[in-house]
C-alpha positions as CSV (number, residue, x, y, z in Angstrom):
1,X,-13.6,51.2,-8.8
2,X,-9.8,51.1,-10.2
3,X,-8.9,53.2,-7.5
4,X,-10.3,50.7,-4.7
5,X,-8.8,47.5,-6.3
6,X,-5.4,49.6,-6.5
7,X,-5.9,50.6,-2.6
8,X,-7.2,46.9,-2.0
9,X,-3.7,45.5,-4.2
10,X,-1.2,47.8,-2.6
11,X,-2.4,47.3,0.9
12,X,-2.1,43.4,0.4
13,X,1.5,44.1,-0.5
14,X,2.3,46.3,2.2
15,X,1.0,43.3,4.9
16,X,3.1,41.0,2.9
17,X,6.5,42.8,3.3
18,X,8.6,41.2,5.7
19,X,9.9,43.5,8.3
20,X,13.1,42.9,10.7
21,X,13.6,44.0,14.2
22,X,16.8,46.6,14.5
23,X,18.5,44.8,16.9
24,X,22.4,44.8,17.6
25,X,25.0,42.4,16.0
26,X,27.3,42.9,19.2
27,X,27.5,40.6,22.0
28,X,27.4,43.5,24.4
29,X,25.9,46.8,22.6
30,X,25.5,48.8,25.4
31,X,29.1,50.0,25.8
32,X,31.8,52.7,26.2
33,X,34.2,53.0,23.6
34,X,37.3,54.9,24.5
35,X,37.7,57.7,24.2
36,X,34.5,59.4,24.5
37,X,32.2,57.3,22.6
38,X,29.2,55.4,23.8
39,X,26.8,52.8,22.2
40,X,23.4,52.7,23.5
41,X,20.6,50.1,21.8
42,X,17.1,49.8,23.3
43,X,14.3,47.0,22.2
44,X,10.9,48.1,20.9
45,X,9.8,49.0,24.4
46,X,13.3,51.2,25.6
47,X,14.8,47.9,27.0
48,X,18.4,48.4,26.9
49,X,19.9,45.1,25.7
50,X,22.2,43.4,28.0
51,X,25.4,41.4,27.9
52,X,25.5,38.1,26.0
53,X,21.7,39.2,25.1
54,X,21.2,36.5,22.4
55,X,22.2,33.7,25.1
56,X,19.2,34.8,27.5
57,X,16.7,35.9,25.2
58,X,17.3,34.4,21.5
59,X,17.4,36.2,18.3
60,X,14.1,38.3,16.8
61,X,12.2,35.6,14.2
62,X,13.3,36.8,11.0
63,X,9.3,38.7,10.3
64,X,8.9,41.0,13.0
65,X,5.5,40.5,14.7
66,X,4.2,42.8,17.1
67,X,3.6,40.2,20.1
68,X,6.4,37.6,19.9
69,X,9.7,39.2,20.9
70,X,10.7,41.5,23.4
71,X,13.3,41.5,26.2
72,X,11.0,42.3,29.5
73,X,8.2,40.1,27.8
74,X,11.1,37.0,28.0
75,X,12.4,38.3,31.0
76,X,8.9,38.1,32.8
77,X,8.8,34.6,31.6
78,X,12.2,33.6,32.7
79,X,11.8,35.3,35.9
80,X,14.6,37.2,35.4
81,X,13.1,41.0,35.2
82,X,15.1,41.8,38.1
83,X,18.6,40.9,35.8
84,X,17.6,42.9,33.1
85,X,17.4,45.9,35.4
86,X,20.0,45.6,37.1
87,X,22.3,45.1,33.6
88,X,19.9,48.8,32.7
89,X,21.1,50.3,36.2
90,X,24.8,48.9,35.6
91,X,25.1,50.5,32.1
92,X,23.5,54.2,33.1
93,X,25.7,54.3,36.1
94,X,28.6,54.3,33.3
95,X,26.5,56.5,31.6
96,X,27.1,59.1,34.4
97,X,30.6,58.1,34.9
98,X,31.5,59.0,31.4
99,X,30.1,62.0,30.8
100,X,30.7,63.7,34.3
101,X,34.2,64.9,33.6
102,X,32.5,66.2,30.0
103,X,31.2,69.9,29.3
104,X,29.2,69.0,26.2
105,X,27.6,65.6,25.5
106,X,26.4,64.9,21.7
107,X,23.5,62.6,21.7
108,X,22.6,61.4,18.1
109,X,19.4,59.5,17.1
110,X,18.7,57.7,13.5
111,X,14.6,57.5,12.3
112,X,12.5,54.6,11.4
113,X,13.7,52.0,9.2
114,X,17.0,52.2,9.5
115,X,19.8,49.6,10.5
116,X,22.4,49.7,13.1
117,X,25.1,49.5,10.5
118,X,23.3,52.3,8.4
119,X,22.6,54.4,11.4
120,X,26.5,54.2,12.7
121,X,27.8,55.3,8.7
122,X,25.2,58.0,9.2
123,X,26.6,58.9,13.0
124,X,30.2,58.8,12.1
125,X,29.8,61.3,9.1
126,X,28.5,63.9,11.3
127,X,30.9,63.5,13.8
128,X,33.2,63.8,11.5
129,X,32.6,67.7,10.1
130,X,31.5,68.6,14.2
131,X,34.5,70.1,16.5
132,X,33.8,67.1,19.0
133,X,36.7,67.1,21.2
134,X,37.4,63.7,23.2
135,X,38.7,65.0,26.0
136,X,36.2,67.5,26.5
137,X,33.2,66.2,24.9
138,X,31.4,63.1,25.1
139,X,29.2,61.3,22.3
140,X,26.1,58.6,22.7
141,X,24.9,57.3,19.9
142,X,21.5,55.7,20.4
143,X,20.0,52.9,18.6
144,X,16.2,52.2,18.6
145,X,14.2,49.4,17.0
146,X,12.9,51.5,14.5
147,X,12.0,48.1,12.4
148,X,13.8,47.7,9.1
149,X,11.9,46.6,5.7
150,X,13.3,45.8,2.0
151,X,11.7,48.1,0.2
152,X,9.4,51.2,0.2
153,X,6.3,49.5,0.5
154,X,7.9,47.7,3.5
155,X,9.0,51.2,5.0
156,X,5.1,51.8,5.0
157,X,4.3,48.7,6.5
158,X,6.3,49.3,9.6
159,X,5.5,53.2,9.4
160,X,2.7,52.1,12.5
161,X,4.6,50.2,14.4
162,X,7.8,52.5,14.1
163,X,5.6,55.3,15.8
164,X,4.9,53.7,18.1
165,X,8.1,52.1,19.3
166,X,10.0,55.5,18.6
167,X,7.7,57.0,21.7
168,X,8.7,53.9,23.8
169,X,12.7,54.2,22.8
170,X,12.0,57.7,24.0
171,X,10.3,57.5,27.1
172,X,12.0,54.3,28.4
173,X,15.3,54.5,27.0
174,X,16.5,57.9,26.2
175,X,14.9,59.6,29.0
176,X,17.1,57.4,31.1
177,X,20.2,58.6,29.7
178,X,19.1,62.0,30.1
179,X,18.6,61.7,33.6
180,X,22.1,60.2,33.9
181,X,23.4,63.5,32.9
182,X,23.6,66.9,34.6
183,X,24.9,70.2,34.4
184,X,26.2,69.6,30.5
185,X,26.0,71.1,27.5
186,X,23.8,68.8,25.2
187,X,22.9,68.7,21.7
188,X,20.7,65.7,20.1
189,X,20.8,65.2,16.4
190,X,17.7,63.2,15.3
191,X,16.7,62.8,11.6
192,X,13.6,61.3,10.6
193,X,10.8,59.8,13.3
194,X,14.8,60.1,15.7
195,X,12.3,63.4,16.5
196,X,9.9,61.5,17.8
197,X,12.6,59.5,20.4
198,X,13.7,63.1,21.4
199,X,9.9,64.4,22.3
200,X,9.1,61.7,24.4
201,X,12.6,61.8,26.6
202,X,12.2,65.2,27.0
203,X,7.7,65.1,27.8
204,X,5.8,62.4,28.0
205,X,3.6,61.6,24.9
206,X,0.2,60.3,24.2
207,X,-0.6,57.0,24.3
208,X,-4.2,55.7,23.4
209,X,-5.9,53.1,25.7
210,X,-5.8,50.2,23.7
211,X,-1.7,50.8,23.2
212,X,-1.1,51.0,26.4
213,X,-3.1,47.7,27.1
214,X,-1.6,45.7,24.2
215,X,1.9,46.8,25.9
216,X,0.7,45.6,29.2
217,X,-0.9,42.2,28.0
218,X,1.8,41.5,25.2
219,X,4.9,42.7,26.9
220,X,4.5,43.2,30.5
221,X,5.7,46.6,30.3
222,X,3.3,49.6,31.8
223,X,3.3,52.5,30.0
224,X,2.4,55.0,32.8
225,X,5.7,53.9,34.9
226,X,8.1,55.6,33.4
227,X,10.4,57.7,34.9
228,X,9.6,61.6,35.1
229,X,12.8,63.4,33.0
230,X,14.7,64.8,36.1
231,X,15.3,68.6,36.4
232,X,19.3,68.6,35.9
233,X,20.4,71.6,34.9
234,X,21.2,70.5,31.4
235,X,20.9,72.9,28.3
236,X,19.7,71.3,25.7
237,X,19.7,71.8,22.1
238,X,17.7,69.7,19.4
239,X,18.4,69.6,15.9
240,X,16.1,67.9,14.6
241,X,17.0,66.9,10.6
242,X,13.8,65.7,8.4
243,X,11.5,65.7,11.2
244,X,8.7,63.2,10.9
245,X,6.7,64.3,13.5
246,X,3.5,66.5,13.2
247,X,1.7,69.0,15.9
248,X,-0.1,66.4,17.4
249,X,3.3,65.1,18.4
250,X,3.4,68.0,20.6
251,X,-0.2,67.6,22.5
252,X,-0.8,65.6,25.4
253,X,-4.5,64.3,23.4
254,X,-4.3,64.1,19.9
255,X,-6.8,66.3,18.0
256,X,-7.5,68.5,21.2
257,X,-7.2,72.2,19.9
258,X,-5.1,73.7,22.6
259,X,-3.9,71.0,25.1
260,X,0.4,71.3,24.5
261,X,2.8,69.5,26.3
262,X,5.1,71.2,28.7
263,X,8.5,70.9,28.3
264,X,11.4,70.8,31.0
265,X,13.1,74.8,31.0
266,X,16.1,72.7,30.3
267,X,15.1,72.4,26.7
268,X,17.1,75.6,24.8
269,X,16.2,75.0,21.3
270,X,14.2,73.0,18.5
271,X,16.3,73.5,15.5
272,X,14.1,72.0,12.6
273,X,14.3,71.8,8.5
274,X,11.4,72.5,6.5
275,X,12.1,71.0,3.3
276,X,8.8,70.5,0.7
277,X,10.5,68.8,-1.8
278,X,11.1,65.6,0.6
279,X,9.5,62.8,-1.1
280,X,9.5,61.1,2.1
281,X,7.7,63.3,4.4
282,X,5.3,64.4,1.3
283,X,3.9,60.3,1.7
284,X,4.8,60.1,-2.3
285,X,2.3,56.7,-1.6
286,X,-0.5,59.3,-2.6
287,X,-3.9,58.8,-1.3
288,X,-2.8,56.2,1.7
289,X,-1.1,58.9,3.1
290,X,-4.6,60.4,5.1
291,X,-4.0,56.8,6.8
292,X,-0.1,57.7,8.0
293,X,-0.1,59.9,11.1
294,X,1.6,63.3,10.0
295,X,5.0,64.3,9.3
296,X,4.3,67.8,8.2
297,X,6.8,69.5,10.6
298,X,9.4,68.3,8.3
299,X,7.3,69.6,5.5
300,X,6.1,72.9,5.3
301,X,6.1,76.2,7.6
302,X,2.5,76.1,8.6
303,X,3.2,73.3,10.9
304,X,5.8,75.4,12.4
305,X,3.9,78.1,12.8
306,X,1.3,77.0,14.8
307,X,3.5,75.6,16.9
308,X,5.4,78.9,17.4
309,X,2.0,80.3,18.8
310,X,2.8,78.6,21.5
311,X,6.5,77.8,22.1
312,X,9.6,79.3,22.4
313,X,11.8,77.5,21.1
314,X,11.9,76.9,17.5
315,X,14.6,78.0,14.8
316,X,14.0,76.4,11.6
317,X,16.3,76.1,7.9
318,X,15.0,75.6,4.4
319,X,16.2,72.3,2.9
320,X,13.5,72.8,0.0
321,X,15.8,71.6,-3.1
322,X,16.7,68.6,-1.9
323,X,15.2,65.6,-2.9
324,X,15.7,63.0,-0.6
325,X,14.8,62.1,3.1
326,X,18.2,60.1,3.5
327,X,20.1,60.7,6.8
328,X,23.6,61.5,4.7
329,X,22.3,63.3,2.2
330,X,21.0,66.1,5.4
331,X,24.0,65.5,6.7
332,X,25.8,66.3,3.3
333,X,23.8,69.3,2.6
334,X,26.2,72.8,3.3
335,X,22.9,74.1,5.2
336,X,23.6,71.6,7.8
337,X,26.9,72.8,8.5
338,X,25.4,76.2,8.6
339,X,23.6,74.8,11.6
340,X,26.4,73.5,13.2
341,X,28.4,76.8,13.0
342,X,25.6,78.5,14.1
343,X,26.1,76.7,17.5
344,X,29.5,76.2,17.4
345,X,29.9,73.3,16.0
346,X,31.0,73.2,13.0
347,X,34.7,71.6,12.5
């Protein structure tokens, strides 16, 4: 009985925590920053936010409901779906311009609950300890709306939705950039669900019915027109820092035994840490963790080793230790520059 009332008490709590939509404080936030630095933010659905975007389409109510905001779902209202494409076209096209005189292109990508103004600190301190050269290299940092809450009970609030919108950011948004680049060198630096974003660009994952009609009906945005990720001779390289994805992440029906997603023979390498002493990706929330879909990859091995029955691809590094899920603190830990130097890029 004490058990219910405290499941019945910290679920009221969690509904109660106000959560905010990650959304830029620039004007214009898709841009190119000279040198060799570009600034890419998509909405909840992999919208990428236009010029003067706060003129057109307002800014978020300050509690982020699932329904009320989105750019296409105001832009099919306005009647102006065919601007906000255009400004998307406009801004990959300089996507492609940037990077084409570029060998390698550095794609980094923050997790759930996390700001813009966090996420760049977090972006900037790995670039700074990587060998990124400006005239050689180019860098996208992407931004998502991977909700952001007050607290920790808010962080589990917005755990569902973030899911969610990290598999749209992905599909919609980063897939796009990817298939604005060819022939390069890439390596994308996730941390957190950042792993999920990365998945979806690179295969297309599973979306239940109901999802995809709520997107449909609330937002006017069909899930199964996305673009297919193009076959451009990229070599691509994911490191993938606290992942909070788990194997079902990887199938094309969640729970089916042996039904994997293919991925594109441009994809080189899943670099992951296993760390069992992240509080985070343990669900420290106890018993409502068997309601949060998995993060175990991030976790422990035996995640990892089922999915090395069946790909390729995977390296992994022991983090155990350390005890925190923070973006820096991965980024601070010396086995992360053993990563980098492990590719090359270490400073």
């Amino acid at each position: 009985m004490k058990k219910l009332f405290l499941y019945i008490s910290i679920s009221i709590i969690i509904t109660s925590c106000a959560a905010l939509h990650n959304t830029p404080k620039s004007a214009n936030p898709n841009v190119v920053e000279k040198p060799n630095v570009l600034y890419s933010f998509v909405d909840q659905n992999g919208n990428f936010y236009p010029n003067n975007w706060r003129k057109t389409y307002g800014t978020p109510p300050p509690n982020a409901k699932k329904n009320e905001y989105s750019l296409m779902k105001i832009a099919t209202e306005k009647g102006i779906e065919k601007e906000l494409s255009q400004s998307e076209n406009t801004f990959l096209k300089s996507v492609s311009t940037q990077v084409q005189s570029k060998k390698r292109v550095f794609i980094f990508v923050h997790g759930f609950n996390s700001t813009a103004k966090k996420s760049t600190e977090n972006y900037e301190l790995a670039r700074s300890i990587m060998n990124i050269n400006s005239s050689t290299d180019g860098v996208i940092q992407f931004y998502w709306d991977g909700l952001a809450a007050q607290n920790m009970l808010g962080g589990a609030k917005i755990w569902f939705d973030a899911t969610n919108y990290s598999q749209m950011a992905g599909e919609f948004g980063l897939r796009r950039i990817l298939n604005a680049i060819s022939n390069k060198e890439v390596y994308i630096i996730s941390h957190s669900r950042g792993a999920s974003v990365v998945l979806s660009a690179l295969s297309s994952p599973h979306f239940n019915e109901s999802i995809k009609t709520q997107t449909f009906e609330n937002h006017n945005v069909d899930i199964d027109d996305a673009k297919t990720l193009r076959e451009n001779k990229n070599k691509i390289t994911c490191i993938m820092l606290a992942p909070a994805v788990g194997v079902d992440d990887f199938k094309s029906k969640y729970d089916d035994v042996t039904d994997f997603r293919d991925f594109s023979h441009q994809l080189k390498t899943i670099h992951i840490t296993v760390n069992n002493t992240d509080p985070l990706l343990k669900k420290f929330i106890g018993f409502l963790s068997k309601t949060l879909k998995p993060t175990d990859l991030g976790y422990k091995e035996d995640a990892y080793n089922q999915l090395c029955d069946y790909y390729t691809c995977f390296v992994k590094t022991d983090f155990t230790g350390q005890k925190s899920h923070d973006f820096n603190d991965y980024i601070k830990n010396p086995k992360f520059k053993d990563i980098l130097k492990e590719y090359g890029l270490l400073k």
